[in-house]
N, C-alpha and C positions, 0 to 999 in steps of 0.2 A: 486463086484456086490452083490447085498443083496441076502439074501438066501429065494427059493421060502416058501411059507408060509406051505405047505407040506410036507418040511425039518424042520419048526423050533419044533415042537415036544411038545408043551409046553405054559404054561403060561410064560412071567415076561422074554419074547429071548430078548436078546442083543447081542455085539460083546467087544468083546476083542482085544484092537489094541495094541500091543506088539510091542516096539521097543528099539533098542540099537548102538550105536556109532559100527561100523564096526570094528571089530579086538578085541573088548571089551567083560567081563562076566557081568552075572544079565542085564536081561529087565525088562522094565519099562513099566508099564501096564497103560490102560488108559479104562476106561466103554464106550461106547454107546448104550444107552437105547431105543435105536429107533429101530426095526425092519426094517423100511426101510432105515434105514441112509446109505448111500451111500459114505460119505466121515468123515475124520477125522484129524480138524488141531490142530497143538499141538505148541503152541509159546514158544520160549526159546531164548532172545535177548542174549545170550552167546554164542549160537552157530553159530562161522562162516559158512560164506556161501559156499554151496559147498561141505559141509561135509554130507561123504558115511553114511547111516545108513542102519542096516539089519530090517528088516520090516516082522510082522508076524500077522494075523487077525483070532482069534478062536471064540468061537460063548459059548452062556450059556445060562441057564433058570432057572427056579426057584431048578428044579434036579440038576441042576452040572453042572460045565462047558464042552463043548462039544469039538472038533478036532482044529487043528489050522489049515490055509493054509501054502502053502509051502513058507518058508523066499525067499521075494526078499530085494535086494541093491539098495535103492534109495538115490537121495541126498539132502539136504537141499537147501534153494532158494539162490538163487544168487545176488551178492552185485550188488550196482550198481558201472560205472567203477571209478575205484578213479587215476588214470591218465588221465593227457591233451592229447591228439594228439600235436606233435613236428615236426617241421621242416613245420611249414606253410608258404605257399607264394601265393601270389595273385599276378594275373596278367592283365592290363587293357588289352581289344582285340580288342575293339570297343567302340563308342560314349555310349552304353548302354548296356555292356557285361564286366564282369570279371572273369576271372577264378579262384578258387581258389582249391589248392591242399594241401596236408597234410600224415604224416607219425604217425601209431599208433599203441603203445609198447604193447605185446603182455604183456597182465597182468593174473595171475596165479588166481584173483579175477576179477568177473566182467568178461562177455563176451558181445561186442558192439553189439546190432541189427543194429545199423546206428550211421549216425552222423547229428548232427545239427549245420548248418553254421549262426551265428547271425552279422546281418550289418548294421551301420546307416552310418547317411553325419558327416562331419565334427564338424557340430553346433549342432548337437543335443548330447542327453545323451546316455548312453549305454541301459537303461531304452527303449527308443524308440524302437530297431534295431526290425528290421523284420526278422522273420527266416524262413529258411526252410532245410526240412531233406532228408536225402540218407536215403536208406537200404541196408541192408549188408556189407560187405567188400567193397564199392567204397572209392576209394581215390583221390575223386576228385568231384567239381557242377561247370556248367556255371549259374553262376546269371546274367541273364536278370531283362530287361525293368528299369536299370536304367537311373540317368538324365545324360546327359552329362555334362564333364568338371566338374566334382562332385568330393571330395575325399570322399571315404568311410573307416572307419574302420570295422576290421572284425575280429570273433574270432569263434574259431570249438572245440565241445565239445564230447563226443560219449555219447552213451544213451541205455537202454537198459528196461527190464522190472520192474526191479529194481529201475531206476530212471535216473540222468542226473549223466556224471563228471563233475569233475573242465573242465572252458574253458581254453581255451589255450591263452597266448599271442595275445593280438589286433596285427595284422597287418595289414597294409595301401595302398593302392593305388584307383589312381585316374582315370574316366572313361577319353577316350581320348575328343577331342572338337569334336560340331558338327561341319560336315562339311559347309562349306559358302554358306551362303541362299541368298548371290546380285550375279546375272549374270555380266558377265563381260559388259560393255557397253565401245560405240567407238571405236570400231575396224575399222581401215582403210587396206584395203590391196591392193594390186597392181600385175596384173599377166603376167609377163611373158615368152609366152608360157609355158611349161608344172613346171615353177616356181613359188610360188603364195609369195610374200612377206607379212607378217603382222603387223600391228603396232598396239597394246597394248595398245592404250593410257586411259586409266581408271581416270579420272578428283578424282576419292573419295581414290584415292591411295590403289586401292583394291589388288595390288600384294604384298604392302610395308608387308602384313600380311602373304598373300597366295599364291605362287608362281602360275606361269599359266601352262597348260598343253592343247595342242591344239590335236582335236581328226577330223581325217578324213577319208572318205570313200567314196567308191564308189555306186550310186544312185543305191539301189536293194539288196544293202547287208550290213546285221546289224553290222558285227564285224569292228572295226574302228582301225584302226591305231595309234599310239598315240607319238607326240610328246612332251617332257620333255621341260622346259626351265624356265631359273633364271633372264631372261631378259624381255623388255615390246616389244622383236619382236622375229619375228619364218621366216622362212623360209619351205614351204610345196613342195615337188617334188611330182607333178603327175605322175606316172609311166605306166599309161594305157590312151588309149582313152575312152572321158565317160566326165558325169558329176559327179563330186562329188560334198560331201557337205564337209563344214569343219566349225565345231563349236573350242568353248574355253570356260574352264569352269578353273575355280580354287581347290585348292589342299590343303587339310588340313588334318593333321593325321586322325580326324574321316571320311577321305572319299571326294567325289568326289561332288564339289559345282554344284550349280544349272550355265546349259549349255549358252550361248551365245544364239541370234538369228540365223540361220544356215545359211551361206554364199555358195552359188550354183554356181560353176566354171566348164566352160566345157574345159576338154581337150582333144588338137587336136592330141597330138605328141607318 
């Protein structure tokens, strides 16, 4: 902090900023001629980063030089990091979500604020990727909103005030498909008593791609039932009296296709 101007005594105050390598003799002096200067940077591209120095600030005028302050220990600035993050893996989760996770070596240079995950599609250049960054210690981002059925490449680099590191290894994976945007159509079924038979017949071969999955319930309540099936027919047991409905929709890793017409069956038994 500058010294009040009722302190400096004198024509021609400045300060005296003394400093030297921690554990070493003789300091290295340096002038500022400002009465208010408040700071003082001293560049030396030889000195790694991170290095202690004892730090002293005295004061002078045109009489002589005046008192020091009390030595503290500060350290020089810090590199940026010079290792990749290892052991990256990306994982699809959904039609428009990957995960991607990462491990990162504890370097005696360079301390990470975060990290920046860089990703583009398969055609394009590295040049494109879009990024985005953590802060702190996370070891880990969900990237959303991308396209389905997409590969993307991806690489994680840490980054700090100092600058960026080396990225890490691209690693690859692909979002899953969307899920099937045709409704089943032609459904025939036939019910007897509290058995409801179905027949799949789909003219565009729309199982040949997406297996079917028939979903049913009871009229008045949302949570459905769901029947599994690798075949173009199901068989549904109604287990209460009631009407229900019973849709069918199709199944594809990215999730669950657009539903069927709803089929309205009353059971007696």
């Amino acid at each position: 902090q500058p010294v009040s101007e009722e302190f400096q005594s004198g024509e021609g105050f400045g300060y005296i900023v003394a400093f030297r390598p921690n554990g070493t003799r003789g300091w290295k002096e340096k002038m500022v001629t400002s009465s208010d200067a408040s700071k003082f940077i001293y560049r030396d591209e030889s000195v790694p980063p991170l290095t202690p120095f004892e730090v002293k600030v005295g004061v002078y005028n045109n009489k002589g030089d005046g008192p020091f302050s009390p030595i503290v220990v500060i350290c020089s600035a810090e590199g940026e990091p010079t290792a990749a993050p290892i052991d990256v893996k990306a994982t699809s989760l959904s039609v428009s979500e990957i995960l991607v996770a990462w491990k990162h070596i504890k370097e005696s240079l360079g301390r990470p604020q975060g990290f920046e995950v860089g990703y583009w599609k398969d055609m394009q250049q590295e040049e494109a990727a879009e990024k985005v960054k953590t802060e702190g210690n996370e070891s880990s981002i969900l990237l959303t909103g991308l396209e389905g059925n997409t590969l993307y490449h991806l690489t994680v680099r840490a980054y700090n005030a100092a600058g960026y590191g080396p990225p890490s290894t691209a690693v690859h994976a692909a979002t899953k498909k969307s899920p099937p945007s045709q409704a089943p159509g032609n459904i025939m079924w036939i019910q007897d008593g509290s058995h409801v038979s179905l027949g799949l017949n789909d003219h565009c071969d729309h199982y040949l791609f997406y297996p079917p999955q028939v979903l049913f319930r009871q009229e008045g309540q949302s949570n459905s039932q769901v029947i599994e099936t690798q075949k173009t027919s199901a068989v549904v047991l109604l287990p209460d009296v009631g009407v229900y409905i019973i849709e069918v929709c199709a199944v594809s890793e990215g999730g669950d296709g657009t539903a069927s017409p709803q089929i309205r069956v009353p059971s007696f038994s």
